[in-house]
C-alpha positions, 0 to 999 in steps of 0.5 A: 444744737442751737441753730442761729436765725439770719434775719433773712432765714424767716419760713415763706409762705408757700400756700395760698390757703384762706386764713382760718375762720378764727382769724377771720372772725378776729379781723371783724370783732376787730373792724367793729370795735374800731368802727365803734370807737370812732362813734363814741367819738363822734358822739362826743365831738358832736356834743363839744360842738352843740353851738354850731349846728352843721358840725353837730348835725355832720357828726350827729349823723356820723354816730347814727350811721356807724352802728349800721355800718359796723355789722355790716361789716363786721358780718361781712367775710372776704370773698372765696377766692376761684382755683386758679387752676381746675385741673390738678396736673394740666393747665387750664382746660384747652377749648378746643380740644374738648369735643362734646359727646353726641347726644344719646338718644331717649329711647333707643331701638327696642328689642322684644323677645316673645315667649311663643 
């Protein structure tokens, strides 16, 4: 039985879970080829335009930054995200129904039992 696909029949997304470190680890090799790309780039622009100096200096200091800029980036992972929800059946926590325990004391009264 084979099932024909609707081209709105694709699955929903229904957790909100990170993507896994492999697919993280991906997405930054990624960012620093890309990263590392536009420096060979600027590398070359800067050696067609080696008559005008500014252009040079301007990608000159493209191709000097962007190694930097690549790790830092490349080792940079996305933030965790907060739990929207602390509590697993409730909403969040109500303040004002919270009340804080009364302290207890160090030392409380001692009793003492002799032996005589």
């Amino acid at each position: 039985m084979s099932r024909k696909r609707r081209a709105g029949d694709d699955p929903v997304l229904i957790t909100e879970a990170a993507p896994s470190l492999l697919e993280q680890h991906d997405a930054r090799k990624r960012r620093y080829i890309i990263t590392m790309v536009v420096r060979a780039v600027c590398l070359i622009l800067a050696t067609v335009f080696y008559q005008t100096l500014w252009v040079m200096a301007v990608f000159a200091i493209l191709a000097i930054i962007l190694p930097w800029v690549a790790v830092m980036a490349a080792n940079d992972r996305p933030p965790k995200k907060k739990a929207l929800n602390a509590h697993r059946f409730g909403g969040s926590p109500d303040v004002g129904s919270v009340q804080a325990a009364a302290p207890k004391p160090a030392i409380g009264p001692v009793r003492i039992i002799d032996a005589d």
